[in-house]
C-alpha positions as CSV (number, residue, x, y, z in Angstrom):
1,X,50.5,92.2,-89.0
2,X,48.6,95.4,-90.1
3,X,47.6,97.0,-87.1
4,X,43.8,97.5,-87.9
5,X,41.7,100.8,-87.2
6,X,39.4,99.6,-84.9
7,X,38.0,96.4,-83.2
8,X,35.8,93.7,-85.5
9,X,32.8,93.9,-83.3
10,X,31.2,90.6,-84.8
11,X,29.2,89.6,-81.9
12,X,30.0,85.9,-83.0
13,X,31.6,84.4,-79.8
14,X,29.6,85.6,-76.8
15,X,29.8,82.5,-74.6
16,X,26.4,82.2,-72.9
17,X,24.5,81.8,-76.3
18,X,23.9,78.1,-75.5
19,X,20.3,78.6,-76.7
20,X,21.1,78.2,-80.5
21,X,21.5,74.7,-81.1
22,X,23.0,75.5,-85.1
23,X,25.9,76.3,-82.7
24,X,26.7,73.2,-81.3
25,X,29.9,71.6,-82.1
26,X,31.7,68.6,-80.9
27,X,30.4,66.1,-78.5
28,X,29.5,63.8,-80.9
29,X,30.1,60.7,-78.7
30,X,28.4,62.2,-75.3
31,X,25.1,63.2,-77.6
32,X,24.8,60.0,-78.9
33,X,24.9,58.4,-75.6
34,X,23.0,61.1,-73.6
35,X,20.3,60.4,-76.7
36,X,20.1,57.0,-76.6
37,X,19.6,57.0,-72.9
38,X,16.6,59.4,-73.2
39,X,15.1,57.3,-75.8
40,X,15.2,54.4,-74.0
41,X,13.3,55.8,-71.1
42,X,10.6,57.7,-73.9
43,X,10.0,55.1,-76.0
44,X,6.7,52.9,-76.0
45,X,7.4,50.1,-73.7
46,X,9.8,52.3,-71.7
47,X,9.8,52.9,-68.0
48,X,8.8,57.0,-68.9
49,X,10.4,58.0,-65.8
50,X,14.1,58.5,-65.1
51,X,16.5,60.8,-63.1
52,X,19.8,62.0,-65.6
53,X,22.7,64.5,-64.0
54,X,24.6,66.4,-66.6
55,X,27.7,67.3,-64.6
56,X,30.9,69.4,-65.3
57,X,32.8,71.9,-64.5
58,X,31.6,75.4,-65.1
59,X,31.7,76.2,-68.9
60,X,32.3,72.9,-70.4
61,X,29.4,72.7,-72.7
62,X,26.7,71.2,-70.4
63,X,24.2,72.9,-71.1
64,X,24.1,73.3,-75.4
65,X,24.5,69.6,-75.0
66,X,21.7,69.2,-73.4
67,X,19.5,71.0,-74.7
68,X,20.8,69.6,-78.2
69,X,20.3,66.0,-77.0
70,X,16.3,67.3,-75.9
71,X,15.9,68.5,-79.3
72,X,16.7,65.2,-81.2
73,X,14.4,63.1,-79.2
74,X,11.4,65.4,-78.3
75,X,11.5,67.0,-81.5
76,X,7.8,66.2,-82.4
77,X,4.9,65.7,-79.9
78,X,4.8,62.9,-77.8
79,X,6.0,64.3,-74.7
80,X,5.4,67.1,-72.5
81,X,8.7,69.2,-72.8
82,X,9.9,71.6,-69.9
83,X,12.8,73.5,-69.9
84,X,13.7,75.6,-67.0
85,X,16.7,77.9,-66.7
86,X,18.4,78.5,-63.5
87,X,19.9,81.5,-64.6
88,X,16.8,83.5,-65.6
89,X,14.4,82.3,-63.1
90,X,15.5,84.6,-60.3
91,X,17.4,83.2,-57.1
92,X,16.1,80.2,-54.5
93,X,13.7,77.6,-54.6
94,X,10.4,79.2,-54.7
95,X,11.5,80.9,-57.6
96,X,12.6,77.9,-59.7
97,X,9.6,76.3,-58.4
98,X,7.3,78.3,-59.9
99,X,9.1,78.4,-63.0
100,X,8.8,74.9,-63.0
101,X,5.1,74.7,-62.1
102,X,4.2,77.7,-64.1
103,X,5.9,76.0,-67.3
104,X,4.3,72.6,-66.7
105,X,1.1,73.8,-66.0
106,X,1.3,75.9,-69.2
107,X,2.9,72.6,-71.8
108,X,0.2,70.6,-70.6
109,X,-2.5,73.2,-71.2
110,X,-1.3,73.8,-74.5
111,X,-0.7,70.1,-75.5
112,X,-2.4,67.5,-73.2
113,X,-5.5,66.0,-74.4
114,X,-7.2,64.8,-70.6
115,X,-9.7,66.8,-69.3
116,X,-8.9,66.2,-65.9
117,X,-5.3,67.3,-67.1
118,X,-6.4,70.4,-68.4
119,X,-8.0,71.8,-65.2
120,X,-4.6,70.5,-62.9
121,X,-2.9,72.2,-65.5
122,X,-4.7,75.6,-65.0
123,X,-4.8,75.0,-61.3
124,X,-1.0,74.9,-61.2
125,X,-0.4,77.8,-63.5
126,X,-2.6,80.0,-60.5
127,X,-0.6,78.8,-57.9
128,X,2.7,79.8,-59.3
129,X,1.5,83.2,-59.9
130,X,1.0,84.3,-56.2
131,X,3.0,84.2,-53.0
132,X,0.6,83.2,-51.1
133,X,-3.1,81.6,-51.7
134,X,-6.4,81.9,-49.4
135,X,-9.5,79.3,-48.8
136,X,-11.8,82.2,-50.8
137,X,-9.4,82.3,-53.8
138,X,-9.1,78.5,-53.8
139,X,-13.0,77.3,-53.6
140,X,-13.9,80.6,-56.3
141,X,-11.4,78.8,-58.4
142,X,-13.0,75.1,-57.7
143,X,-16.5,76.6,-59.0
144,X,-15.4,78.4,-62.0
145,X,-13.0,75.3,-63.0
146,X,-16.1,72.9,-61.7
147,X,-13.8,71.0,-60.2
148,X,-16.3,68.5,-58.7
149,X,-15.9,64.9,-57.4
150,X,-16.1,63.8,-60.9
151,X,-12.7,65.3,-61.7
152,X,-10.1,62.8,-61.2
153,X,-6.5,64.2,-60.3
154,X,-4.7,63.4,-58.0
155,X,-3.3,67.5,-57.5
156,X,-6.9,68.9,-57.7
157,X,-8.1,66.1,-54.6
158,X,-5.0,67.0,-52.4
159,X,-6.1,70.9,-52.6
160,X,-9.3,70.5,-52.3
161,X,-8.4,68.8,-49.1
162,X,-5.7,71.1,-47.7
163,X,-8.2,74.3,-47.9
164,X,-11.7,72.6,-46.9
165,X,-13.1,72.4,-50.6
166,X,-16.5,70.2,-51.1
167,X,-16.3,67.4,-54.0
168,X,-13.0,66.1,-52.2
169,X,-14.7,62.8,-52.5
170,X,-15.2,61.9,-48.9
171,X,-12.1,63.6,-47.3
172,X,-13.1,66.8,-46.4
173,X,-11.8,68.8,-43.5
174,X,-13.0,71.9,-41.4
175,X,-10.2,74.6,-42.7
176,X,-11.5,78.4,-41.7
177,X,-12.1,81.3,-44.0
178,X,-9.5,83.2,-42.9
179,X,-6.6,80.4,-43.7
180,X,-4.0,81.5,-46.1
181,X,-1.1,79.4,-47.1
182,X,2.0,80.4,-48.8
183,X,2.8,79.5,-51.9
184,X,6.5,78.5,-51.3
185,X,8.8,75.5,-52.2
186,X,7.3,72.9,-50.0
187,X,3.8,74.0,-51.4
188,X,5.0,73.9,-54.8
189,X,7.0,70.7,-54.4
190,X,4.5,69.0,-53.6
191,X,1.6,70.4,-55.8
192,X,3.8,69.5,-59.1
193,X,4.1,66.3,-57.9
194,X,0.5,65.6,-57.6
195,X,0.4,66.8,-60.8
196,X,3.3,64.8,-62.7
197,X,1.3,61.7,-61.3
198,X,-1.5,63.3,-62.8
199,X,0.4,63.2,-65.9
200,X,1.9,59.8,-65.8
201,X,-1.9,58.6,-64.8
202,X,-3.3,60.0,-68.2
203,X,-0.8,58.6,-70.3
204,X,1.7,61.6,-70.9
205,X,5.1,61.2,-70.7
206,X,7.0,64.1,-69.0
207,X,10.8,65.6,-69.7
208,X,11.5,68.3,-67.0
209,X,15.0,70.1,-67.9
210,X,16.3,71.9,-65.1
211,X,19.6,73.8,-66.9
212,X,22.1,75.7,-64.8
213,X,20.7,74.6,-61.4
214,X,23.9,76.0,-59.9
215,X,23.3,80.0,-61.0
216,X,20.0,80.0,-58.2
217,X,22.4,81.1,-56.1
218,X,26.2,82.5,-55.2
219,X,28.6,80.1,-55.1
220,X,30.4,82.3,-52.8
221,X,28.1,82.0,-49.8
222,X,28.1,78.9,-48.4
223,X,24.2,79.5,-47.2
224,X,22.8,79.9,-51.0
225,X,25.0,76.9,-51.6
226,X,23.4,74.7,-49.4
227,X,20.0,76.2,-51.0
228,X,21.4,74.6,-54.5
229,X,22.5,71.4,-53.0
230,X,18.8,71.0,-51.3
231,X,16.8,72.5,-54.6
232,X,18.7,70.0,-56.6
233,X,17.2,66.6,-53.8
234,X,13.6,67.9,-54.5
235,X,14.0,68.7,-58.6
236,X,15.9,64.7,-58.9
237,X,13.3,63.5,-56.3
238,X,10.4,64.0,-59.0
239,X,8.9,61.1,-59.8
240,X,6.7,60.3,-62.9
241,X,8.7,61.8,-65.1
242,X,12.0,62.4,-66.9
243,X,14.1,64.9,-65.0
244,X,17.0,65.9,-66.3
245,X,19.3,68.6,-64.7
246,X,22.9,69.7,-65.2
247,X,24.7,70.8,-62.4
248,X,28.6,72.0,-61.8
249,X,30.7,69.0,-60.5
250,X,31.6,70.8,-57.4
251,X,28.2,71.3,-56.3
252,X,27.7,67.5,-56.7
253,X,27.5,65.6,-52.7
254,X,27.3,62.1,-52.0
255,X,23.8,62.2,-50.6
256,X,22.6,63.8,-53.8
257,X,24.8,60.9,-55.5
258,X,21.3,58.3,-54.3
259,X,18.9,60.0,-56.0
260,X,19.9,59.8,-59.8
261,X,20.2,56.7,-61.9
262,X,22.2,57.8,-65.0
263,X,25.4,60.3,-64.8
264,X,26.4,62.2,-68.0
265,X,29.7,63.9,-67.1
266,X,31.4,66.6,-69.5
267,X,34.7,66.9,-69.4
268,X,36.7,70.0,-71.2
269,X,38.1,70.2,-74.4
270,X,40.9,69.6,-76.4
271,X,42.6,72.3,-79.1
272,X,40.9,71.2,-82.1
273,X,38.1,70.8,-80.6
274,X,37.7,74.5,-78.8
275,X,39.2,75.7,-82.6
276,X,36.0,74.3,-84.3
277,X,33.9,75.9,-81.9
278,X,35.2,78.9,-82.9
279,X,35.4,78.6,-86.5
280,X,31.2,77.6,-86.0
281,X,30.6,80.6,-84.3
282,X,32.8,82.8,-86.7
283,X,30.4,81.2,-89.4
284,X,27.3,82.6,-88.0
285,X,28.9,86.3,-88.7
286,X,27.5,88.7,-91.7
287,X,29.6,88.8,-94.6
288,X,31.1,91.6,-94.0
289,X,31.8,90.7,-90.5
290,X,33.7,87.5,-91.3
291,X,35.4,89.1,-93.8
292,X,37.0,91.3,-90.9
293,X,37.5,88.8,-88.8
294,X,39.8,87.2,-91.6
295,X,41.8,90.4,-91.9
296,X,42.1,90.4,-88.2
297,X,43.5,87.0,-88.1
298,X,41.4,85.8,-85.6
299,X,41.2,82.3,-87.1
300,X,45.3,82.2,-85.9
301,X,44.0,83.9,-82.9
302,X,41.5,81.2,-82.0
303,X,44.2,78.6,-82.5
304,X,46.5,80.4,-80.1
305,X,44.2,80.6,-77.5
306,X,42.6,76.7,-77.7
307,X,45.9,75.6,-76.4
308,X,45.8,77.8,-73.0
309,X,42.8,76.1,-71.5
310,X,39.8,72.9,-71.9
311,X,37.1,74.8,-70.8
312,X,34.6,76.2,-73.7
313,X,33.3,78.9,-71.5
314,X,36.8,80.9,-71.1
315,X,37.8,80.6,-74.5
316,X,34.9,82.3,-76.0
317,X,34.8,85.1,-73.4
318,X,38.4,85.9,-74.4
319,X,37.3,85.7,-78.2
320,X,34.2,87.9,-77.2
321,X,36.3,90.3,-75.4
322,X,39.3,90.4,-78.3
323,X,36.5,90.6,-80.8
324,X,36.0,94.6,-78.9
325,X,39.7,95.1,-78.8
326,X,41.7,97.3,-81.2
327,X,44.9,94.4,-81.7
328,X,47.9,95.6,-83.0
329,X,50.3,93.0,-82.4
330,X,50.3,89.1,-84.0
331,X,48.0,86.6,-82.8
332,X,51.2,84.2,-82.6
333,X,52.9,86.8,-80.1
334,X,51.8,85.2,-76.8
335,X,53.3,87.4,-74.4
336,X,51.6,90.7,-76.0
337,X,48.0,88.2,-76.1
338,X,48.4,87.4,-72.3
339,X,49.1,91.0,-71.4
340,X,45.7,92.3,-73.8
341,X,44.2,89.4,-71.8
342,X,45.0,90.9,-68.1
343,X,44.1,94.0,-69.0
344,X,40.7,93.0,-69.7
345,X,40.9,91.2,-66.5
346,X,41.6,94.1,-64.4
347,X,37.9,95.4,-65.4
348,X,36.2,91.8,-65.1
349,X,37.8,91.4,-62.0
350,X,37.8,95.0,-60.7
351,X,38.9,94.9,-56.9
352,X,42.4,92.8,-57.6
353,X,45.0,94.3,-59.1
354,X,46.6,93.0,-61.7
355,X,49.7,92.2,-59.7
356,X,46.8,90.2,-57.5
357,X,45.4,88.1,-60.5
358,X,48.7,87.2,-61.5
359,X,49.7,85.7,-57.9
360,X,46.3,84.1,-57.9
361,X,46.2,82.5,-61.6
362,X,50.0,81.4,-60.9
363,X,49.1,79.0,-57.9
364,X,47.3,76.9,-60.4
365,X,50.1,77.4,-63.3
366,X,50.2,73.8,-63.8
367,X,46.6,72.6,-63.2
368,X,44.3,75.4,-64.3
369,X,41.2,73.0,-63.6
370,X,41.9,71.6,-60.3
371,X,40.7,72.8,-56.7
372,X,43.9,73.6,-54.3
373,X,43.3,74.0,-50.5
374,X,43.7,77.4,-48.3
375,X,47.3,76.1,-47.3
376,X,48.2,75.5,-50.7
377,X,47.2,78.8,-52.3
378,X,49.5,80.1,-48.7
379,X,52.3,78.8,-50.4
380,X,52.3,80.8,-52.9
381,X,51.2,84.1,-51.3
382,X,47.6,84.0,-51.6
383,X,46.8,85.0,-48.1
384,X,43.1,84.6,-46.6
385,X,42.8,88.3,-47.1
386,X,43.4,88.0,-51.2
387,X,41.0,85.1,-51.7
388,X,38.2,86.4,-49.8
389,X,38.3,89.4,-51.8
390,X,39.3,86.8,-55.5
391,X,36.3,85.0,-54.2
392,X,34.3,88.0,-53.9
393,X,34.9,89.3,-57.3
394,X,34.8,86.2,-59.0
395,X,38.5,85.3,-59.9
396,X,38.4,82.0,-57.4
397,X,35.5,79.6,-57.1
398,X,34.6,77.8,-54.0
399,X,33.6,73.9,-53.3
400,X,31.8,74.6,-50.3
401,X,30.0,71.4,-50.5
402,X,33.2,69.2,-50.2
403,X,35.5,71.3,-48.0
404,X,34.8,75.3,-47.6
405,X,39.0,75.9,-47.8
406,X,39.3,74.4,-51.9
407,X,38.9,76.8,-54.7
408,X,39.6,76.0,-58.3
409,X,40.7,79.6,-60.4
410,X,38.0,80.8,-62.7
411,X,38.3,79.7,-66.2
412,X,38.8,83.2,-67.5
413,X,41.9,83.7,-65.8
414,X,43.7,80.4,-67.7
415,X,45.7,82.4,-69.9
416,X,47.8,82.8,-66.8
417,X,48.4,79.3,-66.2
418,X,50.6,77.1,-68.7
419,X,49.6,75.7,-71.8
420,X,46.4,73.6,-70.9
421,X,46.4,71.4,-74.2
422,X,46.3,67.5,-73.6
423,X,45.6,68.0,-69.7
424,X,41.6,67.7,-70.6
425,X,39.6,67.2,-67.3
């Protein structure tokens, strides 16, 4: 092969774009189910509320899924659509919470047709933009909203009665001037509540998404863990509506096992399937773009690399990262791929050396997508001192909710491990 003069630069494969649904590829079978299950809950006659975990290991497709399987049954109005992401609404409870009642408030101002509804709605939105909320702010707000007795929602009685509001018809109480109360998970919790009743009392159904529930907090500290793990009761606890969430296998406990009715779970991929992911998002490329990418070979590059693992995720951050890399050598020459590959490594993974990732990736040589225990990853010289620091940086991942001492290797690192094909998990 041609050594070319510098790297393609295509932009194509970056692996979080799971925003564009014209991406999607694959999955046929698991949208058509996840589908039919959400139109069985939506459709006239239907229960309208439900509880559906999308679960998988990191990078599997999860949330693209989704999001596609959202788009085919709430594609026209009918239904009040939230969709919160975990990864951009900042870390914790309160501030998923507020995303959540923020977004709510703000679908149901733009699309409900209830009075009553209307007022919640704008009653929620104020909430989620303070920290903390005081009698004075909240009665100002009952007289400019004229949120009187004749108002009736179920959210707008429950505040009225928590800060000492007239109109609460009948169930007043003496609350000082001076009382402030924060505006933090258990607030919030319990005022979007009030309001999904609200909805479901008005006749509007109600699909909350909750995507990447995991990414609230490190999975390497056990304490933002257990943050996750408690977010995820109260978000599949909602009643009234349709809550869907997606959350990474190992985050998923038994007790969190009683609250959900319906289980999706995504499992990785095989070759051809990781290959046509790839050609998709070679497709999306300008012109002259793809037509680098074809001199580049990175359609036999893509092949090579669909074999080394089942998880979507990895495979397109090594494309994205090749796709910036001057390659002089053939896409078939696996040896000279692997070693490109570890070099990039060493930056991802900055404090292990590349001696380090190796001896990590080759405890799990022959099952790239399984968890091993402390004693295991002993045996082949991955001391306590190496895996706090390959957890630190990223190259391990713990299960802290199952046993703290199991780790399962990142997905970017299973070029080290053998050939993944027909091992899909």
């Amino acid at each position: 092969m041609t050594p070319r003069p510098k790297p393609t630069r295509s932009a194509c494969f970056q692996p979080d774009n799971y925003v564009d649904l014209a991406l999607f590829a694959n999955r046929e079978e698991l949208l058509s189910d996840l589908v039919e299950r959400l139109r069985s809950v939506l459709e006239p006659g239907g229960p309208g509320q439900a509880r559906i975990l999308v679960r998988g290991h990191r990078g599997v497709g999860k949330s693209i899924l989704t999001r596609k399987a959202l788009d085919e049954v709430i594609s026209s109005p009918g239904a009040l659509r939230v969709i919160v992401d975990g990864a951009q609404t900042g870390h914790g409870p309160d501030a998923v919470l507020k995303r959540i009642a923020a977004d709510l408030g703000r679908e149901a101002t733009e699309n409900a047709n209830d009075p009553a509804l209307q007022k919640g709605a704008e009653l929620l939105q104020r909430f989620a933009a303070l920290t903390k909320v005081s009698v004075k702010e909240v009665r100002q707000w009952s007289r400019n909203l004229q949120l009187g007795a004749a108002v009736k929602s179920k959210l707008v009685e429950s505040v009225q009665v928590e800060f000492g509001v007239s109109g609460a018809a009948g169930r007043v109480r003496t609350v000082e001037e001076s009382y402030e109360r924060a505006v933090d998970a258990d607030f919030l919790k319990d005022k979007v509540q009030d309001f999904l009743s609200d909805c479901r009392a008005a006749g509007e159904h109600v699909v909350l998404f909750v995507d990447n529930l995991d990414q609230v907090g490190y999975a390497e500290i056990a304490e933002d863990v257990r943050r996750v793990t408690d977010l995820a009761k109260v978000i599949l606890g909602f009643r009234d509506c349709v809550v869907v969430a997606n959350l990474r296998t190992e985050f998923v406990s038994a007790d969190l096992r009683k609250l959900y009715s319906n289980e999706v779970v995504v499992k990785g991929l095989e070759p051809e399937e990781l290959l046509r992911i790839a050609k998709t998002r070679m497709g999306t490329a300008s012109a002259d773009k793809r037509l680098a990418l074809k001199e580049a070979g990175f359609e036999a590059l893509a092949r090579t690399l669909a074999s080394w693992t089942t998880n979507a995720w990895g495979y397109l951050s090594w494309l994205a990262d090749l796709d910036y890399e001057r390659i002089d050598f053939s896409p078939d020459d696996g040896d000279r791929l692997r070693d490109a590959l570890l070099r990039i490594a060493e930056n991802r993974f900055a404090g292990l050396r590349s001696e380090e990732i190796r001896r990590v990736a080759a405890a799990f040589k022959h099952a790239p997508s399984q968890f091993l225990t402390g004693a295991e990853l002993d045996t082949h010289g991955v001391t306590q001192e190496l895996r706090e620091r390959a957890l630190r940086y990223g190259a391990l991942v713990p299960d802290w909710l199952l046993s703290p001492d199991r780790y399962m290797l990142s997905p970017g690192l299973h070029f080290l491990c053998e050939h993944a094909a027909g091992r899909v998990s």
